[in-house]
Structure formats: C-alpha cells, structure tokens
DRENTORKOL-3810 file (N, C-alpha, C; in nm, 4 decimals):
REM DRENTORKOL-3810
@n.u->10.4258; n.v->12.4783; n.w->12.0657; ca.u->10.4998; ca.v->12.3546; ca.w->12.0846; c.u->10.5017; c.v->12.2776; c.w->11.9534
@n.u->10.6501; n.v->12.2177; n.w->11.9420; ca.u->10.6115; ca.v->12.1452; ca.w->11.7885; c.u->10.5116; c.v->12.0788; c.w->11.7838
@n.u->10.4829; n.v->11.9486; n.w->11.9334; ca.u->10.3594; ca.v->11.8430; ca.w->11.8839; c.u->10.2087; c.v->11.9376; c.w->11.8242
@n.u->10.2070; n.v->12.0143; n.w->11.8520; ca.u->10.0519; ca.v->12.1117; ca.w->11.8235; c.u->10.1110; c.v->12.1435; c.w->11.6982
@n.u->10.1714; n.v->12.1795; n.w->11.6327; ca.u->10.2150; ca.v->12.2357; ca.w->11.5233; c.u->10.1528; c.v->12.1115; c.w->11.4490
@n.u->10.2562; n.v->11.9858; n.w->11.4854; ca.u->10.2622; ca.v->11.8448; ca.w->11.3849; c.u->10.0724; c.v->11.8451; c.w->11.3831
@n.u->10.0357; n.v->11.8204; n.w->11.5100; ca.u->9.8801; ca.v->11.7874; ca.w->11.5128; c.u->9.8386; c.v->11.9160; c.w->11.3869
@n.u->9.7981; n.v->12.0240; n.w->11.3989; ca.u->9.7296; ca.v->12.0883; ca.w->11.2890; c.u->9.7723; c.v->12.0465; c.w->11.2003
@n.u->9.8970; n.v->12.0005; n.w->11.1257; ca.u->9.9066; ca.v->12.0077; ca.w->10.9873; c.u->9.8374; c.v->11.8679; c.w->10.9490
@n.u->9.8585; n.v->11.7474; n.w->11.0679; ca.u->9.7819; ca.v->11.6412; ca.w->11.0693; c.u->9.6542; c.v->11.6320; c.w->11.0196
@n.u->9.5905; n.v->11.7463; n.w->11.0788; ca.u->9.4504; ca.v->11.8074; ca.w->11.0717; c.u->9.4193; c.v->11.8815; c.w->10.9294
@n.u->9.5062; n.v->11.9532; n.w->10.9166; ca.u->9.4893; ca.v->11.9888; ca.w->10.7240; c.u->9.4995; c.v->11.8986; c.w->10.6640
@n.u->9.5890; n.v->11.7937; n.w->10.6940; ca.u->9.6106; ca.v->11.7060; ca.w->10.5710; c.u->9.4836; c.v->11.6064; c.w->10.5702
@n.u->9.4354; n.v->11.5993; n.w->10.6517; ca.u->9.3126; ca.v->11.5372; ca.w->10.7049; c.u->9.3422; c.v->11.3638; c.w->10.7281
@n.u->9.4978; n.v->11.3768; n.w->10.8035; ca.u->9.5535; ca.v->11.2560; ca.w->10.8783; c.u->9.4778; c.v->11.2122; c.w->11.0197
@n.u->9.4838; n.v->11.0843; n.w->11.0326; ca.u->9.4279; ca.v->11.0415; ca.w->11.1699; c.u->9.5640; c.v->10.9742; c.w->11.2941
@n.u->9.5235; n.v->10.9570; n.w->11.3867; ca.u->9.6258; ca.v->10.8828; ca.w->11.4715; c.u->9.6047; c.v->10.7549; c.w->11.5077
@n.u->9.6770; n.v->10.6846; n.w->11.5436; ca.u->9.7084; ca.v->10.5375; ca.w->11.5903; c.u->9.7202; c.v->10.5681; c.w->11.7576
@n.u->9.6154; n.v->10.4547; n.w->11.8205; ca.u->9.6417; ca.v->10.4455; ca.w->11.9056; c.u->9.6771; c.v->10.3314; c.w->11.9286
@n.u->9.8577; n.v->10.3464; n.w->11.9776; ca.u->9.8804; ca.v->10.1912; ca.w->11.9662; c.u->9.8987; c.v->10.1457; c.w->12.1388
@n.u->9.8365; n.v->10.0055; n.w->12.1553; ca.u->9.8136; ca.v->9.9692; ca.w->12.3057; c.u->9.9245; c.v->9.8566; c.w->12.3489
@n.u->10.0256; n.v->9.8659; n.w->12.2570; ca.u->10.1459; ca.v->9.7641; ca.w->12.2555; c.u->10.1845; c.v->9.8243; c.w->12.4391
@n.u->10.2175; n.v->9.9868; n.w->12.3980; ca.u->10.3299; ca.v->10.0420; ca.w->12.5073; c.u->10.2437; c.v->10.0178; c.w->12.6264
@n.u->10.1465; n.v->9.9981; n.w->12.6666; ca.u->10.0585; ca.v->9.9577; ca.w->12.7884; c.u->10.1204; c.v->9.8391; c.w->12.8390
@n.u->10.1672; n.v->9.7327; n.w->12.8152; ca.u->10.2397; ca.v->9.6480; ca.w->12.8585; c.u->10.3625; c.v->9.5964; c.w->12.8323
@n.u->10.4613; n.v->9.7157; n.w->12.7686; ca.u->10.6126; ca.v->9.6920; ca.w->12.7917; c.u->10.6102; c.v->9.8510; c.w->12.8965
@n.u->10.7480; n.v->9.8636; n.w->12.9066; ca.u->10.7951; ca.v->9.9659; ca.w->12.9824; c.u->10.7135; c.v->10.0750; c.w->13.0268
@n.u->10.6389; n.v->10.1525; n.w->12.9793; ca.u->10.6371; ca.v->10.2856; ca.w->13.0427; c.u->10.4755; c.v->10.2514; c.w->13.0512
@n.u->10.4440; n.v->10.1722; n.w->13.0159; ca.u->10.2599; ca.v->10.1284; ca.w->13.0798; c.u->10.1581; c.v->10.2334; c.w->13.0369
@n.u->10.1894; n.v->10.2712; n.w->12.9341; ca.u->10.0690; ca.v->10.3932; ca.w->12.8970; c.u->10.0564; c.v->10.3495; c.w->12.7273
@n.u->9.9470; n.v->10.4381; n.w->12.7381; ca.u->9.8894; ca.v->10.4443; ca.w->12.6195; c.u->9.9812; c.v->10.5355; c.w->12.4956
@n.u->10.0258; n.v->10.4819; n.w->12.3927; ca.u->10.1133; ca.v->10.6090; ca.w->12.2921; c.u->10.0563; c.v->10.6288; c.w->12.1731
@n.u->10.0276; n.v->10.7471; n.w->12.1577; ca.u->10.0549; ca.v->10.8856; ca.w->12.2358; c.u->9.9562; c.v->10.8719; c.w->12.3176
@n.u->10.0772; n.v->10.9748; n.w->12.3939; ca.u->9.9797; ca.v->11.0024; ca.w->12.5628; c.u->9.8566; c.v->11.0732; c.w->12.5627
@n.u->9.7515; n.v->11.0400; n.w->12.6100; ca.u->9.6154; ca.v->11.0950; ca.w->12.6386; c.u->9.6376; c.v->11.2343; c.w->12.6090
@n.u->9.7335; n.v->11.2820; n.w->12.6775; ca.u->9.7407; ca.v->11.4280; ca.w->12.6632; c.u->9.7711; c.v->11.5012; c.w->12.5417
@n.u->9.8237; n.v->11.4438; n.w->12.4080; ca.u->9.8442; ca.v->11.4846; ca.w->12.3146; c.u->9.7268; c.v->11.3855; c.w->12.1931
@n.u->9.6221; n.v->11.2884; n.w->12.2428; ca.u->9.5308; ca.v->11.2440; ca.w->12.2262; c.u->9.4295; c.v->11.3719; c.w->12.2952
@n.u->9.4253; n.v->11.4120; n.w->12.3594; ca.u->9.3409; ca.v->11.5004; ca.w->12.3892; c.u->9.3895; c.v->11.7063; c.w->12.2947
@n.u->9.4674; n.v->11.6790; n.w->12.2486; ca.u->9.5068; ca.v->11.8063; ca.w->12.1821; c.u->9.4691; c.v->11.7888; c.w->12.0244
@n.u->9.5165; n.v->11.6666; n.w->12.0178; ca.u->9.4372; ca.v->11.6443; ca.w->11.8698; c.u->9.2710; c.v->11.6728; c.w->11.8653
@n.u->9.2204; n.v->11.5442; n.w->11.9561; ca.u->9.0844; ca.v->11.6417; ca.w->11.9638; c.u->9.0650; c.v->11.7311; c.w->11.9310
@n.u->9.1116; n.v->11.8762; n.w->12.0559; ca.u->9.1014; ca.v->12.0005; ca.w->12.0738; c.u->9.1009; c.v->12.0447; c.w->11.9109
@n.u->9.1967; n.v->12.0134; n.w->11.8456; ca.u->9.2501; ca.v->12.0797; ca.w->11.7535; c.u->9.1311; c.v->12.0540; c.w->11.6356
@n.u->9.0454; n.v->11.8835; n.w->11.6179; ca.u->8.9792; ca.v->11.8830; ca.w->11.5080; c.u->9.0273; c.v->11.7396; c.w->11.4694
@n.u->9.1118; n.v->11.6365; n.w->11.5199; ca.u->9.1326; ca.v->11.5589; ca.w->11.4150; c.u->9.0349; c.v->11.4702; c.w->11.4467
@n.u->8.9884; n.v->11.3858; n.w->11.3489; ca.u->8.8621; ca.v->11.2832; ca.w->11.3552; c.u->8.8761; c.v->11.1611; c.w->11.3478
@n.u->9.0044; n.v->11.1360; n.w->11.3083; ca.u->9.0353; ca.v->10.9957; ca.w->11.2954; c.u->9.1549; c.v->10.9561; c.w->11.3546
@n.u->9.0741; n.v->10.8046; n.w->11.4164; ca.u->9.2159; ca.v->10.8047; ca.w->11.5347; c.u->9.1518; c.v->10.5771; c.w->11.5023
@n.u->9.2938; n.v->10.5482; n.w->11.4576; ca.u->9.2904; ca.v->10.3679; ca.w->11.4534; c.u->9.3402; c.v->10.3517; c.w->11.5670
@n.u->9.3629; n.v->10.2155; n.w->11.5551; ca.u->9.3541; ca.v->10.1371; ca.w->11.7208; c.u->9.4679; c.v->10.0237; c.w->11.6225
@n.u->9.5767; n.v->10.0303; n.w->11.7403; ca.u->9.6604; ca.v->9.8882; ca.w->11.6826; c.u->9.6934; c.v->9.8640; c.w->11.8281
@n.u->9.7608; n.v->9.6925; n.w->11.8391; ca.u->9.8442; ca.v->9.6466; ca.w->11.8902; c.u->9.9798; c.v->9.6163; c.w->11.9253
@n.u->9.9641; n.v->9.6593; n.w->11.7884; ca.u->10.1516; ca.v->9.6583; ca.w->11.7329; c.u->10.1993; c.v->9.5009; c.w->11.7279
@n.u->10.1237; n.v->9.4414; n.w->11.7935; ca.u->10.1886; ca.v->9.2638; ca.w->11.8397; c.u->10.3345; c.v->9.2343; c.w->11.6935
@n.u->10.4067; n.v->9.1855; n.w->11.8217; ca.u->10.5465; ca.v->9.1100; ca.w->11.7113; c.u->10.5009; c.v->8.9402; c.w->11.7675
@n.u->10.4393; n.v->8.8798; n.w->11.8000; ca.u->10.3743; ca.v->8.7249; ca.w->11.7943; c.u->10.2347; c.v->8.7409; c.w->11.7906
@n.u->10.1838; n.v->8.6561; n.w->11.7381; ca.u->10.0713; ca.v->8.5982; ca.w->11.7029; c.u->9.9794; c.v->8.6125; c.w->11.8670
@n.u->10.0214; n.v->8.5665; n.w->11.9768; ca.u->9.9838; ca.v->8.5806; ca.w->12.0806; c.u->9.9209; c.v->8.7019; c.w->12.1580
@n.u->10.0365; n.v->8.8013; n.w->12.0804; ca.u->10.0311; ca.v->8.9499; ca.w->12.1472; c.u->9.9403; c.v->9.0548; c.w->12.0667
@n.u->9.8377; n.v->8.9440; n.w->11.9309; ca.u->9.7427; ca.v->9.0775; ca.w->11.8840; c.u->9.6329; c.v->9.0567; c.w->11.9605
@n.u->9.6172; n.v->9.1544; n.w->11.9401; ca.u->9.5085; ca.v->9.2365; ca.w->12.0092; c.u->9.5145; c.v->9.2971; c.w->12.1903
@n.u->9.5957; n.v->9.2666; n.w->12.2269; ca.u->9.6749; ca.v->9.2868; ca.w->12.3902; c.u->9.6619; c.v->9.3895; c.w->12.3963
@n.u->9.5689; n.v->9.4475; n.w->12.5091; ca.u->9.4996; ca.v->9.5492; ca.w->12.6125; c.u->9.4586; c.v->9.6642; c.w->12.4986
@n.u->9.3455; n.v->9.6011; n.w->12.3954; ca.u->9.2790; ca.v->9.6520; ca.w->12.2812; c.u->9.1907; c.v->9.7476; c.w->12.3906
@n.u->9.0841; n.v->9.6815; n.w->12.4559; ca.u->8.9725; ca.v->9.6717; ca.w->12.5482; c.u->9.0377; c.v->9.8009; c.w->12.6149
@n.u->9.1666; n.v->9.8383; n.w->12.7165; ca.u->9.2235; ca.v->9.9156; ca.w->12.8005; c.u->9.2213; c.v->10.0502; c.w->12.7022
@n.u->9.3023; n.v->10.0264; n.w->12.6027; ca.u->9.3482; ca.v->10.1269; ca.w->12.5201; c.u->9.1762; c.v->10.2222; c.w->12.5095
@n.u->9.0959; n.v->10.1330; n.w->12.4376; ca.u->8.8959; ca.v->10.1853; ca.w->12.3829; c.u->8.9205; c.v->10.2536; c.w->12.5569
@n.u->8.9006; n.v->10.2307; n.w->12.6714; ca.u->8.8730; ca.v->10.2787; ca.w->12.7613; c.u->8.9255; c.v->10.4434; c.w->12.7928
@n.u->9.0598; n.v->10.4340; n.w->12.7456; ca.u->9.1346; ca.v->10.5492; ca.w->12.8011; c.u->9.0919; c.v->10.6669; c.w->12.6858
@n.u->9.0317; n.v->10.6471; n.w->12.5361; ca.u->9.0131; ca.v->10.6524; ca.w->12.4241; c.u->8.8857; c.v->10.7442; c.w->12.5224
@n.u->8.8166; n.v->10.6419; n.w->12.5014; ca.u->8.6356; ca.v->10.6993; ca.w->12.5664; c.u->8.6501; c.v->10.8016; c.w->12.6504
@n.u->8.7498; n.v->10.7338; n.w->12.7685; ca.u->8.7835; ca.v->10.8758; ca.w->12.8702; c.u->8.8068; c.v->10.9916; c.w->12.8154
@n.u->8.8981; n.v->11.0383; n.w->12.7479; ca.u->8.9025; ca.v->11.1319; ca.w->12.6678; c.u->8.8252; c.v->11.2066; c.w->12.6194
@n.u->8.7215; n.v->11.1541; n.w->12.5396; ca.u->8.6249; ca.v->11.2005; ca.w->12.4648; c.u->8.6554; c.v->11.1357; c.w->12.3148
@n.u->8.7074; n.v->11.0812; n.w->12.2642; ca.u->8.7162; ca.v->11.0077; ca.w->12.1665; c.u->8.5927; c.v->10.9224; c.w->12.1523
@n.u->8.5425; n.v->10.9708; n.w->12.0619; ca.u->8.4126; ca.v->10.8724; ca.w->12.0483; c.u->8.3649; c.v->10.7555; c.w->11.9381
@n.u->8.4731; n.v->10.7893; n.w->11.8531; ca.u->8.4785; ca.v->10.6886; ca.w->11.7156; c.u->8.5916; c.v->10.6230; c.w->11.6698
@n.u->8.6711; n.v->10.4806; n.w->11.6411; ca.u->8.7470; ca.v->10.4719; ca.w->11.5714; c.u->8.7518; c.v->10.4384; c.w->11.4360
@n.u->8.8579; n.v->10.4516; n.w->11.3337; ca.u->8.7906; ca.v->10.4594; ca.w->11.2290; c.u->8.8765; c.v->10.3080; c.w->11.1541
@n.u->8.8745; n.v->10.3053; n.w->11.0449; ca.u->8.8875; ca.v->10.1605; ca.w->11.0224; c.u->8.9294; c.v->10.2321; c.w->10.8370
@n.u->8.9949; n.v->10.1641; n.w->10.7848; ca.u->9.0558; ca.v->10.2558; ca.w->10.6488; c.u->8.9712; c.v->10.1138; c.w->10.5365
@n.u->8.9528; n.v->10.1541; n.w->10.4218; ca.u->8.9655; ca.v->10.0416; ca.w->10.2926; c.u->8.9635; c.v->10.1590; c.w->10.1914
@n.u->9.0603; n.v->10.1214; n.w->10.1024; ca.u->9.1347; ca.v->10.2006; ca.w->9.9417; c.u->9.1753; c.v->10.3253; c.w->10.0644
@n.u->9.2097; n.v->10.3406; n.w->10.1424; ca.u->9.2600; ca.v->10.4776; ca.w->10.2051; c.u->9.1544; c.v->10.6012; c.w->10.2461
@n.u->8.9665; n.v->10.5150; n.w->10.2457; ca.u->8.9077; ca.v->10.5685; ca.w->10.2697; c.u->8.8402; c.v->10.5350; c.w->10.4412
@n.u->8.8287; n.v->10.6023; n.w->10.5173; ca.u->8.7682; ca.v->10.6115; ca.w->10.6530; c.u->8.6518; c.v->10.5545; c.w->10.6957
@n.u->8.5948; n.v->10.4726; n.w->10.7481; ca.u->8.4918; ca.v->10.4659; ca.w->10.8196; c.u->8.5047; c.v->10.4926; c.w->10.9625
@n.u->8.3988; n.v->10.5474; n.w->11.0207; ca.u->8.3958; ca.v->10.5897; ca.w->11.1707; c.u->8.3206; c.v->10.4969; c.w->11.2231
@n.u->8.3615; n.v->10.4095; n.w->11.3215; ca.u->8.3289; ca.v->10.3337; ca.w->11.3937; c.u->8.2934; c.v->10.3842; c.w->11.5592
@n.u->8.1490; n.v->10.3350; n.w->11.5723; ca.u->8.1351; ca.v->10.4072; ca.w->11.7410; c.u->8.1654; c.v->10.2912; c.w->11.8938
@n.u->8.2359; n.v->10.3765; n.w->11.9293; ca.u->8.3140; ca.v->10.2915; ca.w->12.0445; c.u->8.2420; c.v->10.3153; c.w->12.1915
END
C-alpha cells in the first residue's frame, strides 16, 4: 500500500509524525492520522511522533491535546517528542 511505502521511507529518513487533534472536533471526530496508520508506523520503527492542535484562534490551542495523548497511549505510543535546531527530544507520555 502506498501509506506503508510513505511510512518506511519516513523511517529511513528518520522523519516523525504529527499527531494533530484539531480533526477530533471538526467533521470526521478522529484523530489524523488514523490510529491505524499511527499504529503501522509503529510497526514499521518510527520513533517520533509531535502532538499539535492545529488551532486557527487563540482559543482553539491546545483543544482535545489530553484526548489525542490518550488514543496515542492506546496504541502503544509511548513518547512524544518535542524538536529544538531540528534535534528530538523524547518525551514520556
């Protein structure tokens, strides 16, 4: 499948993912990307996975941060990581 394709090369390049918790409360009420391709990255090796909101007002940062860490944990995601100069820290969640 392409997404497994994109994920390994993600994984060579030694890219992380965004889990952004915006889409949890507009339309389709989930987490993006879906757990299920959050759970293939895993599988696959990737280690780094940020956490956004996406917020377009001031009001809306940080909105269902807390939900998003939950569905994260479910998974098996156990760290998020946090960038400075484009370098990683792993943060335990």
């Amino acid at each position: 499948a392409p997404i497994l394709k994109a994920l390994k090369i993600m994984k060579e390049k030694g890219l992380g993912i965004e889990l952004n918790s915006r889409s949890l409360h507009v339309r389709c009420q989930e987490l993006f990307p879906h757990p299920d391709i959050l759970k293939w990255a895993l599988e696959i090796g990737i280690e780094h996975f940020t956490l956004s909101s996406d917020s377009h007002t001031p009001k809306d940062a940080g909105l269902y941060v807390k939900e998003a860490l939950e569905i994260a944990r479910d998974i098996g995601i156990k760290t998020v990581s946090t960038y400075e100069k484009r370098k990683p820290t792993q943060l335990k969640i």
